[in-house]
C-alpha beads as a LAMMPS data file, in Angstrom:
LAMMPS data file: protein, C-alpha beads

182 atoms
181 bonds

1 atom types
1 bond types

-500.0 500.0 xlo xhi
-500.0 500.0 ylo yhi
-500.0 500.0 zlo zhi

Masses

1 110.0

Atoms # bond

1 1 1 11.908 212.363 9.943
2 1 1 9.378 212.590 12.431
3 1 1 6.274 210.202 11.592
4 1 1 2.533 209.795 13.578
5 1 1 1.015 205.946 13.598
6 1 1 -2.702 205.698 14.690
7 1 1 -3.222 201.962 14.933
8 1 1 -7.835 201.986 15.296
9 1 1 -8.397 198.621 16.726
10 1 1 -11.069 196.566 15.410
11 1 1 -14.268 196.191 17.270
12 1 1 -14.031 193.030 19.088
13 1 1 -10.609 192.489 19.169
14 1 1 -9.403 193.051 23.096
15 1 1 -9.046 189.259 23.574
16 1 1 -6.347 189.303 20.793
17 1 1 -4.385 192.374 22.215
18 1 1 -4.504 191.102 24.995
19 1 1 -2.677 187.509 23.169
20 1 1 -0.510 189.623 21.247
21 1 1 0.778 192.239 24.039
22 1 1 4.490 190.581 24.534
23 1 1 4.632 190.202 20.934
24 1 1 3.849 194.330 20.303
25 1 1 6.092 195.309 23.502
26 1 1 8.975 193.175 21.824
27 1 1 8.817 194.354 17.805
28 1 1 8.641 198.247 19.883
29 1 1 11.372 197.445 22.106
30 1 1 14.215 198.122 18.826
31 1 1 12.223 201.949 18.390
32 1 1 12.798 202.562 21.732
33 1 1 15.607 205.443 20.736
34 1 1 13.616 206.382 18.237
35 1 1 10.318 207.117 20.104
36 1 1 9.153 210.734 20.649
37 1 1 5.861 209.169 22.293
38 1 1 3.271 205.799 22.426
39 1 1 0.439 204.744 24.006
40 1 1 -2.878 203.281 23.785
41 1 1 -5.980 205.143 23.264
42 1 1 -9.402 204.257 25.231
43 1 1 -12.815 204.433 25.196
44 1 1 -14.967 206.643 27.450
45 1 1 -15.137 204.349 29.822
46 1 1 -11.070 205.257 30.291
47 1 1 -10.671 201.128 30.396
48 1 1 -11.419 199.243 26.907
49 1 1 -8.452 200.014 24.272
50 1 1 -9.407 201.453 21.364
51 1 1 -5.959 201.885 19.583
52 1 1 -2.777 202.734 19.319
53 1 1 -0.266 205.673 18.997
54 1 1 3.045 205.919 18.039
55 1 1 5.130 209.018 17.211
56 1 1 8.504 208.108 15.898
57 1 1 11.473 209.042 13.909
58 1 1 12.526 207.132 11.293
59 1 1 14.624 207.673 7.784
60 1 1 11.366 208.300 5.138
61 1 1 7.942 207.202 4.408
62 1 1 8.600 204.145 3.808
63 1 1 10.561 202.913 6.824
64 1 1 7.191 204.525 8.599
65 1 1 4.888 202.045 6.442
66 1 1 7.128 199.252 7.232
67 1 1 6.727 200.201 10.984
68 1 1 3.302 200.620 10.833
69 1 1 1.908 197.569 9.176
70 1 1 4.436 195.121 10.080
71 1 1 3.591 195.549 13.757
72 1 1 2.344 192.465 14.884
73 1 1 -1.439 193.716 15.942
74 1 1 -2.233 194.676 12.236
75 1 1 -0.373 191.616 11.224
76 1 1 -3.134 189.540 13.415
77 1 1 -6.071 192.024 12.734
78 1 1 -6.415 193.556 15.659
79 1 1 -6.661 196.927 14.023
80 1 1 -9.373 198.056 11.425
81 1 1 -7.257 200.935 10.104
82 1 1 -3.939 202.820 10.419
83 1 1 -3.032 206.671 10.321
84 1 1 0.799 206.920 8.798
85 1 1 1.566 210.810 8.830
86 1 1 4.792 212.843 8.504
87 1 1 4.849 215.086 12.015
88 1 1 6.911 217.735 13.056
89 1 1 7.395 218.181 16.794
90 1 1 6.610 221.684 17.562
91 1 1 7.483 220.982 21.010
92 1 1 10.978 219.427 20.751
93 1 1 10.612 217.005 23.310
94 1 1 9.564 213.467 24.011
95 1 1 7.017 212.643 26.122
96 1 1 8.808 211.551 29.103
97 1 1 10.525 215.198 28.872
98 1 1 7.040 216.074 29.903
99 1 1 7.015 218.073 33.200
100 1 1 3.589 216.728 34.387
101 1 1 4.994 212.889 34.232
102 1 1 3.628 210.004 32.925
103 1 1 0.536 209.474 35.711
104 1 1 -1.005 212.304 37.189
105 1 1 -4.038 214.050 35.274
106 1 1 -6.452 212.173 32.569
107 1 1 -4.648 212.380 29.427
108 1 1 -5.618 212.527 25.822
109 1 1 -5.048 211.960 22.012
110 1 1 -6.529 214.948 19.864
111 1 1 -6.567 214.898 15.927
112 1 1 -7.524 217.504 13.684
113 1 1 -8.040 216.683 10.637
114 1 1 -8.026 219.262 7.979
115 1 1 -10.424 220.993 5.264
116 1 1 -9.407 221.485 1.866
117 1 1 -7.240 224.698 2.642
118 1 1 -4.873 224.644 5.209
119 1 1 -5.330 226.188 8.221
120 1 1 -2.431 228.157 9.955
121 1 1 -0.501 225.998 12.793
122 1 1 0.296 227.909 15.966
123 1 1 0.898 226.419 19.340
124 1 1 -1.425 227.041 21.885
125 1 1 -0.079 229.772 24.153
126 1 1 -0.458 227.547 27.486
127 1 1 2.185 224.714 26.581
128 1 1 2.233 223.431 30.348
129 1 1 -0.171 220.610 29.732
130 1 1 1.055 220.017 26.209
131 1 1 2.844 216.613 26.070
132 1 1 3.237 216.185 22.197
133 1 1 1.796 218.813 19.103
134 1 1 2.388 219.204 15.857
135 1 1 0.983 219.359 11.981
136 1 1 -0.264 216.124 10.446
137 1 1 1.778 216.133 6.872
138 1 1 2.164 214.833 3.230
139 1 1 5.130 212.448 2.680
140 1 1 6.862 215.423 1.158
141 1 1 6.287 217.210 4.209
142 1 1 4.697 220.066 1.944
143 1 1 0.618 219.680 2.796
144 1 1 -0.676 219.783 5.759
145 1 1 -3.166 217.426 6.414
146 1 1 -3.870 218.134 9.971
147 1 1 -2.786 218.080 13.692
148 1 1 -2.100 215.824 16.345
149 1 1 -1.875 216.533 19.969
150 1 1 -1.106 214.502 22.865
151 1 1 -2.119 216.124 26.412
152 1 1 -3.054 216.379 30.106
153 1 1 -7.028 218.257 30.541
154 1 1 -10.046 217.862 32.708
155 1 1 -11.937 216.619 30.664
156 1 1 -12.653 215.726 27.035
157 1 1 -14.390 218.940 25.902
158 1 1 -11.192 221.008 27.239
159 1 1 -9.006 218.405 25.471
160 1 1 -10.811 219.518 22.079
161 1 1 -10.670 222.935 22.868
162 1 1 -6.481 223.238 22.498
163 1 1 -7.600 223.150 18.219
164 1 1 -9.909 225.899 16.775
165 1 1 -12.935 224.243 15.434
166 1 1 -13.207 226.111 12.341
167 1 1 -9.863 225.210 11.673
168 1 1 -10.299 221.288 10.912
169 1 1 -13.151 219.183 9.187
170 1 1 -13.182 216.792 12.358
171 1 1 -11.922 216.750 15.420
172 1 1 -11.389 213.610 17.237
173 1 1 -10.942 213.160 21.011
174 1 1 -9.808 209.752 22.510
175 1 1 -8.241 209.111 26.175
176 1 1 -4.555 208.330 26.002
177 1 1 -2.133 207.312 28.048
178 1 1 1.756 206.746 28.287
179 1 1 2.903 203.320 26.959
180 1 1 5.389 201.001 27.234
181 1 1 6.906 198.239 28.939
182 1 1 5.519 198.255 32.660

Bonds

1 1 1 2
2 1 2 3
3 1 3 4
4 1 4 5
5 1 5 6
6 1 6 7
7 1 7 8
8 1 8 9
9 1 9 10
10 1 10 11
11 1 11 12
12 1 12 13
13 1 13 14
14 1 14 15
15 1 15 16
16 1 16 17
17 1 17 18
18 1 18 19
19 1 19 20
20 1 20 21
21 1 21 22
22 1 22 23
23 1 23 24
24 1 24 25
25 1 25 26
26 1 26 27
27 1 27 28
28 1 28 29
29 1 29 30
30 1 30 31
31 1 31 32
32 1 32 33
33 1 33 34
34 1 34 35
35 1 35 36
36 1 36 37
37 1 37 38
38 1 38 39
39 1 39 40
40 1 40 41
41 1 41 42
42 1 42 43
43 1 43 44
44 1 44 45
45 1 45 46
46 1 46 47
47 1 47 48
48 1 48 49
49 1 49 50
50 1 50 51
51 1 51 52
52 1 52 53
53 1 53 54
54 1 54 55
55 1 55 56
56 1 56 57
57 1 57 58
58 1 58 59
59 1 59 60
60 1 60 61
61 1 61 62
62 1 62 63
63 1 63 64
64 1 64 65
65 1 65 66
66 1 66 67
67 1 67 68
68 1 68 69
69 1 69 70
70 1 70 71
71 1 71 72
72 1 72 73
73 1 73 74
74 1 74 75
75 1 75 76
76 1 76 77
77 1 77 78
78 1 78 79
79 1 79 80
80 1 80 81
81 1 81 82
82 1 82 83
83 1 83 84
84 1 84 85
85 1 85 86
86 1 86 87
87 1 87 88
88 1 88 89
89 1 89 90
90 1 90 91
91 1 91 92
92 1 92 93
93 1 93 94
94 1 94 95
95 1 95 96
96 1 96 97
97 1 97 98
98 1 98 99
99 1 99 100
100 1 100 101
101 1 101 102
102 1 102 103
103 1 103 104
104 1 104 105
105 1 105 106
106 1 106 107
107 1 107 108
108 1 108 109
109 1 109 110
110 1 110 111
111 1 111 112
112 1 112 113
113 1 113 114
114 1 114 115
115 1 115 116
116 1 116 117
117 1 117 118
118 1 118 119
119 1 119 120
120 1 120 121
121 1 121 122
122 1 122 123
123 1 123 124
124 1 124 125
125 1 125 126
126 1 126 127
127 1 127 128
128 1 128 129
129 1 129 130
130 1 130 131
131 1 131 132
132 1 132 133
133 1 133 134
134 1 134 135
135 1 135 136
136 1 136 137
137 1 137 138
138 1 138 139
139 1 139 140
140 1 140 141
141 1 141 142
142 1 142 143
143 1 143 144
144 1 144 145
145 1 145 146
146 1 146 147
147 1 147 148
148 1 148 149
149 1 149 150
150 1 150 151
151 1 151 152
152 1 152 153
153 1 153 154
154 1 154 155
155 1 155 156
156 1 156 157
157 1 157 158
158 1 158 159
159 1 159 160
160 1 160 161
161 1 161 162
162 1 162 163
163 1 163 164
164 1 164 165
165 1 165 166
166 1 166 167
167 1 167 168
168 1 168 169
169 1 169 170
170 1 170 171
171 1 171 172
172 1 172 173
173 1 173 174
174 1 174 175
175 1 175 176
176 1 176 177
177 1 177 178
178 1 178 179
179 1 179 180
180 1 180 181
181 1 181 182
């Protein structure tokens, strides 16, 4: 089962993810197999983190709490909140399958979060930039609850763009990039 981790950081907390960064790269190191993608997010000035995404596959919901929240950045309080979906990858790939490679081209994290109803999930028809997409779900796999996107634009408002706007309550737009040991 595939499974989507947002890790927010907590205002004020770069100085201890900074501490903590050998700590995170070694609990991640045993996923490595598992990983579909990862990275930190940024703010608009492409240079302060602002969180932390992993997409992963792991045996149920629960294995994907245990992942989640017994990384050692929420353990310290480095993050102020964590996203634990159910994802289905649309694209079937990871995202070093990704024909534009890990550097060139600003990247970017895009979440849709979703109304009430559902809204129908169809990937966009341009996939070339496309480096991870697919539905945000229940546990159960049987509401959707949104979608998450990983991918290479120009800018932020093109990043948005790859989701309808009627489509999802809120739309969120962060920089990304690939993660991992360097």
């Amino acid at each position: 089962m595939d499974f989507f981790c947002y890790h927010r950081d907590r205002p004020g907390s770069v100085a201890l993810r900074d501490k903590l960064l050998e700590e995170h790269w070694s609990y991640m190191d045993p996923y490595a197999k598992e990983m579909i993608a990862r990275g930190p997010t940024f703010a608009s000035d492409g240079e302060t983190p602002t969180g932390s995404v992993h997409i992963v596959d792991l045996p149920d919901p629960a294995a994907a709490r245990a992942f989640a929240f017994d990384e050692p950045n929420y353990q310290a309080g480095v993050y102020r909140d964590v996203l634990v979906r159910r994802w289905r990858n649309m694209l079937g790939r990871t995202m070093w399958d990704f024909p534009g490679g890990p550097t060139e081209g600003t990247r970017y994290l895009v979440l849709g979060l979703g109304p009430e109803h559902a809204a129908d999930l169809a990937e966009p028809s341009d996939r070339a930039e496309l480096i991870a997409f697919g539905p945000l779900l229940s546990d159960d796999a049987s509401t959707w609850l949104g979608t998450a996107v990983l991918l290479r634009a120009p800018d932020p408002d093109q990043a948005r763009a790859v989701l309808a706007s009627d489509h999802y309550a809120e739309i969120e737009v962060h920089e990304w990039e690939f993660g991992g040991r360097r």
